[in-house]
C-alpha positions in Angstrom: 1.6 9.5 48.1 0.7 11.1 44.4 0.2 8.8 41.8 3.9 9.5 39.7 5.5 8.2 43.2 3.1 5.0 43.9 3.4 3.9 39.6 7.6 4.5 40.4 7.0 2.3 43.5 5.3 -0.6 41.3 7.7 -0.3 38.8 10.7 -0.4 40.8 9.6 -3.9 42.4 8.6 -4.8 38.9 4.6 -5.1 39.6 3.8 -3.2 36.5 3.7 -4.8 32.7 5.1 -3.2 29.8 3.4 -2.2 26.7 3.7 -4.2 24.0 6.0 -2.9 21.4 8.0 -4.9 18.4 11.0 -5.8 17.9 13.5 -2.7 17.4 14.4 -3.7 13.4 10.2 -3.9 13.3 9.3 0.1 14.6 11.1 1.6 11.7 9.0 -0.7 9.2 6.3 0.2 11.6 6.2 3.5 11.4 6.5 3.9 7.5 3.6 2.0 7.0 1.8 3.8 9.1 3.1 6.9 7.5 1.8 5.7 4.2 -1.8 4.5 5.5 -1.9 8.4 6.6 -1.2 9.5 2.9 -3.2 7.1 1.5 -6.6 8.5 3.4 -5.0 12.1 2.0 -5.6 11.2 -1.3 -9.1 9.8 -0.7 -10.0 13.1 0.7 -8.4 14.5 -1.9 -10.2 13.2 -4.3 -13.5 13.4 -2.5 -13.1 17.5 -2.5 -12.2 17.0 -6.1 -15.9 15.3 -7.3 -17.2 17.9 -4.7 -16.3 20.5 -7.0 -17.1 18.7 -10.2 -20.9 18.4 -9.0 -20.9 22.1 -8.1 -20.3 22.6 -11.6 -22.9 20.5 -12.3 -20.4 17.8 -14.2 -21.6 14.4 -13.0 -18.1 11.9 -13.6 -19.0 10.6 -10.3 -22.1 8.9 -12.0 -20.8 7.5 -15.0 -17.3 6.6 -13.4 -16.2 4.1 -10.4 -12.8 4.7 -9.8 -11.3 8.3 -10.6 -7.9 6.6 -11.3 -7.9 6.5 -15.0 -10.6 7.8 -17.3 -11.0 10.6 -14.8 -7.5 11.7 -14.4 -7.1 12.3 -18.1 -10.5 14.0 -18.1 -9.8 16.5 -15.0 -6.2 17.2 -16.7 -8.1 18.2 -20.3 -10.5 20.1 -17.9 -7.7 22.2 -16.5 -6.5 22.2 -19.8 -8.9 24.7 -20.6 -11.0 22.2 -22.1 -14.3 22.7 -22.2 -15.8 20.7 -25.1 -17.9 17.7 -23.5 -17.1 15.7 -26.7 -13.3 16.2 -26.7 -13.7 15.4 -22.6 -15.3 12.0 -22.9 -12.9 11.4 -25.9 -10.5 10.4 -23.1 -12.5 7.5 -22.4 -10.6 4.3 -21.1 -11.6 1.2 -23.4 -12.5 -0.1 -19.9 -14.7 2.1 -19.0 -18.4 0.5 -18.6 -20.2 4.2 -19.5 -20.7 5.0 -23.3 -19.3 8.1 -24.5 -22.2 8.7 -25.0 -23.1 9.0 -20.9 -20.0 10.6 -20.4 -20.6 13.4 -22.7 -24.2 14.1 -21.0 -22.6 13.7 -18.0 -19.8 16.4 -18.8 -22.3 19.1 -19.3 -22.6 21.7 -17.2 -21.8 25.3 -15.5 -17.8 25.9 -15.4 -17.4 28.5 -12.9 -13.9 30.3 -11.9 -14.0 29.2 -8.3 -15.1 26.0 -8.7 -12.2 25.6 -11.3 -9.3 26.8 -8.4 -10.3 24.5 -6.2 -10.2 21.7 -8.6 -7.0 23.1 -9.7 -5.3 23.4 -6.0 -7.1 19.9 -5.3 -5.5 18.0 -8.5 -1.8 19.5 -7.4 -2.1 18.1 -4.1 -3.2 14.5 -5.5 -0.7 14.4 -7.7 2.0 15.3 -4.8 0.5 12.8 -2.4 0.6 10.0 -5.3 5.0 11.2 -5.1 5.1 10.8 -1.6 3.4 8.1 -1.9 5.6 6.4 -4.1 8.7 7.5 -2.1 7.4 5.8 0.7 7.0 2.4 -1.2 10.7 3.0 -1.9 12.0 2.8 1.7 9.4 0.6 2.4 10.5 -1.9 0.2 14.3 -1.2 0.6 13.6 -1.7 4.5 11.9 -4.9 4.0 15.0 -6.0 1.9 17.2 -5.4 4.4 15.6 -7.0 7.0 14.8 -10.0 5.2 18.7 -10.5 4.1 19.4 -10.9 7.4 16.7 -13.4 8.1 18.4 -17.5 7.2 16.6 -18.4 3.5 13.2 -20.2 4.0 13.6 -24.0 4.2 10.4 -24.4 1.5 9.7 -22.6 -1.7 7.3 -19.9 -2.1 3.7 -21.8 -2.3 1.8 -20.4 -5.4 -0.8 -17.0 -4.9 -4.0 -18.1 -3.6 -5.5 -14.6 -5.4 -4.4 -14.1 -9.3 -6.0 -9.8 -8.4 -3.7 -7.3 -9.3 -3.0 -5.1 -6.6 -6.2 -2.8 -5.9 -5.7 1.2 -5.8 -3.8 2.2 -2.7 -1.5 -1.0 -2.2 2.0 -1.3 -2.8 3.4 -2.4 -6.3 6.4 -3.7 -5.3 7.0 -7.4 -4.5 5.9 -8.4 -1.1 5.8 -12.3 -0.7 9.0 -13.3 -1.1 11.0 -11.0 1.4 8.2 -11.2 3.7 8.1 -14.9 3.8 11.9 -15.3 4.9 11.4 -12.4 7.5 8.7 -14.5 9.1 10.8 -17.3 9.4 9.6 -19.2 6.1 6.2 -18.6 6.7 3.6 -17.1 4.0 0.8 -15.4 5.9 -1.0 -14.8 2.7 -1.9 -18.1 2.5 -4.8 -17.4 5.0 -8.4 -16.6 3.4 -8.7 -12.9 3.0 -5.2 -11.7 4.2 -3.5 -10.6 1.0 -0.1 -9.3 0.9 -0.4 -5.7 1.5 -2.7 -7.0 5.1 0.1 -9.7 5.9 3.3 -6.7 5.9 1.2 -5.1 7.9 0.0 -7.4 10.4 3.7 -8.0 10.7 4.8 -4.5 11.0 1.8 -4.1 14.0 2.9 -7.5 16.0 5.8 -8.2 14.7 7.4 -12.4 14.5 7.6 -13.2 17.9 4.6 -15.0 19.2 6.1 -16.0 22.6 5.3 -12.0 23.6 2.2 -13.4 24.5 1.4 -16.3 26.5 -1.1 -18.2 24.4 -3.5 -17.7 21.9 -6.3 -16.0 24.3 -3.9 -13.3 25.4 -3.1 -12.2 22.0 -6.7 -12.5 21.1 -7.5 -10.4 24.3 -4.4 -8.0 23.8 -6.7 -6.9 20.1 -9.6 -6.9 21.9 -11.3 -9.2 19.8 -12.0 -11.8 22.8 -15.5 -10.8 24.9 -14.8 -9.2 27.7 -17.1 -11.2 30.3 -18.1 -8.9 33.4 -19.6 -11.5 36.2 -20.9 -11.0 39.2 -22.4 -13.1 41.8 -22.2 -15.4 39.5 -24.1 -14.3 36.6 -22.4 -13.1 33.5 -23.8 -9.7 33.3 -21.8 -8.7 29.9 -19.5 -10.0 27.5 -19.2 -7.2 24.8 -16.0 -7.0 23.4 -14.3 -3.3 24.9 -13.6 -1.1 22.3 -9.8 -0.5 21.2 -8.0 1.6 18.7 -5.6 -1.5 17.9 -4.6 -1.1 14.5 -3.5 -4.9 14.2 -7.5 -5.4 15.0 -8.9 -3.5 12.5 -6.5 -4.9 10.0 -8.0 -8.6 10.9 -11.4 -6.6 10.5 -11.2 -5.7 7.1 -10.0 -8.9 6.5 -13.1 -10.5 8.1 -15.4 -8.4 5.9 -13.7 -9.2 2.5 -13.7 -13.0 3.1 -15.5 -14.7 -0.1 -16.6 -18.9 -0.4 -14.0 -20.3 1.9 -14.8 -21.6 5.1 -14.0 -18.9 7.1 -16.6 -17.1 4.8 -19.1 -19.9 5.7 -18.8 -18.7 9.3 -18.8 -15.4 8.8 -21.8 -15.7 7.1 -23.6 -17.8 9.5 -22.5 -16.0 12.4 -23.6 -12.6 10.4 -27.4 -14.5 9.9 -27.8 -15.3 13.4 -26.6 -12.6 15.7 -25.9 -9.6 12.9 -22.9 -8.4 11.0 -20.7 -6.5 13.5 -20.7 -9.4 15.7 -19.9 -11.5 12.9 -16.9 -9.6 12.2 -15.2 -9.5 15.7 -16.0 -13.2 15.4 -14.4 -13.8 12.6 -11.6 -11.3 13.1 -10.6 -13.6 16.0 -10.7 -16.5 14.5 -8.3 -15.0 11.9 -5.7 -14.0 14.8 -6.2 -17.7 16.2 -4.9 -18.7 13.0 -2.2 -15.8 12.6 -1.0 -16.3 16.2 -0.5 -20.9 14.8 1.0 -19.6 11.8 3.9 -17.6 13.1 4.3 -19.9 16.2 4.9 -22.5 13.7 2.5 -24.9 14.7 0.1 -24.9 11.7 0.6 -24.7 8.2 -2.5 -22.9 6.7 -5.1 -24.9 4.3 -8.6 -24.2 3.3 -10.7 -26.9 4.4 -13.0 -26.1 1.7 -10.1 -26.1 -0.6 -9.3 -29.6 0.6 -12.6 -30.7 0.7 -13.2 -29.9 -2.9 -9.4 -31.5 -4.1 -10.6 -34.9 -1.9 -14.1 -35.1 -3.7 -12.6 -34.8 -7.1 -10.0 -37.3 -6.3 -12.0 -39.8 -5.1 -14.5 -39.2 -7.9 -11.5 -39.5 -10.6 -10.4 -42.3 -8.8 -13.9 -44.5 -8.4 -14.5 -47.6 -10.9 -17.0 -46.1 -12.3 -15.7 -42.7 -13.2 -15.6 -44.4 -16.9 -19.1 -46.1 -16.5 -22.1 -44.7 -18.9 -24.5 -42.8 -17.4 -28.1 -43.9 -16.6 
């Protein structure tokens, strides 16, 4: 028997299990997210080819600027302006901008050479179009997300109050996330976890969905990331429990999380975990420990609060309330 006819066999007696896949109003938002993570990692290569051509001209903006996104722009758009003047250049300066003028003129000095100039030329066009697809895909993203959360029931509780008062960094959506998001969950705010913003919570959603009973418990999501160790015994010794490798994008998503935690608790683990047996354990630790708490959170058995957070609002409660909050000091 080939292998097509034995795996039509187990499926016809129902002995094989199904890939996981969301819910069918969840694939659409799925895929445009996707979609727009690809464009995204366009314009970062984009952008890399276009400091690339800057330093083969010998004009160092790379050194004097962080982020390409203001200052830079106007500078590469004077410089295809047939600019060449490093004092009218670094007149575009952002009043943000940490560099003098005076470092961005010496930087701005250098070799303008014709080939250079077309690629920075072909390189700038195909930013700006990636920036308009871009933003079209924010547009059905957000009209998507609309529609699915109209035909959610409203949330029973209001909206809690941003944990993060950060504008949106470069690359995330602009548009307002929390609200619909929170009534398509099913009056649940996933951003209230440490680390998960947001942009990380639609997409967490748009990877697994609303439905926790997909998965038994708790371990069998945690295993289905491959975030859980994968413990290989025999004879009874444990000869390896390293977690397998996967191309989950849910997983990395609760990676990135893990690695931008700050002082919260889950930071305090990370950070003793990442002391005592190294960093990329410490993520995949971590990262689990954030899909515990994703997996509560949509069940509906945990409402989300720092305990550091808590800790802190306790301590000054008790101190305000003490008799001797009043008393003079010693």
């Amino acid at each position: 028997m080939s292998d097509c006819e034995w795996l039509r066999e187990l499926h016809s007696v129902g002995r094989l299990r199904a890939s996981f896949r969301p819910a069918a109003a969840i694939v659409p938002l799925r895929s445009f997210l996707r979609q727009r993570e690809t464009l995204v990692e366009e314009t970062t290569t984009r952008i890399n080819r276009m400091h690339k051509a800057l330093t083969e001209m010998n004009l160092k903006l790379d050194s004097v600027l962080t982020d390409i996104n203001q200052t830079g722009l106007r500078i590469i758009r004077a410089i295809l302006g047939e600019e060449r003047n490093p004092e009218r250049l670094a007149a575009h300066r952002d009043h943000r901008c940490h560099a003098s003028q005076a470092e961005i003129v010496a930087a701005l000095t250098g070799n303008y050479r014709a080939e250079q100039l077309f690629a920075l030329k072909q390189n700038f066009a195909a930013y700006e179009f990636l920036l308009q697809q871009v933003a079209e895909c924010d547009a059905e993203i957000e009209a998507l997300l609309t529609s699915l959360a109209a035909q959610q029931p409203p949330p029973p509780t209001a909206l809690p109050p941003t944990r993060s008062k950060a504008r949106p960094q470069h690359g995330q959506p602009r548009f307002e996330i929390r609200s619909p998001l929170q009534q398509l969950s099913g009056g649940v705010d996933l951003s209230q976890i440490d680390a998960i913003g947001p942009h990380a919570a639609l997409q967490l959603v748009a990877e697994i969905g609303t439905d926790m009973h997909r998965w038994q418990t708790e371990k069998h999501f945690t295993a289905w990331l491959a975030l859980a160790p994968n413990n290989r015994v025999s004879g009874g010794r444990r000869l390896s429990s390293r977690t397998p490798s996967s191309a989950n994008r849910a997983a990395a998503i609760l990676r990135r999380c893990a690695m931008s935690l700050t002082r919260t608790a889950l930071g305090a683990f990370y950070r003793r975990l990442a002391t005592r047996t190294g960093k990329p354990k410490a993520i995949t630790a971590t990262a689990r420990k954030l899909a515990v708490l994703v997996y509560r959170v949509l069940s509906g058995n945990l409402l989300y609060n720092d305990p550091a957070q808590l800790l802190t609002t306790n301590s000054i409660a008790t101190a305000n309330s003490s008799p001797y909050t009043n008393a003079p000091s010693c």
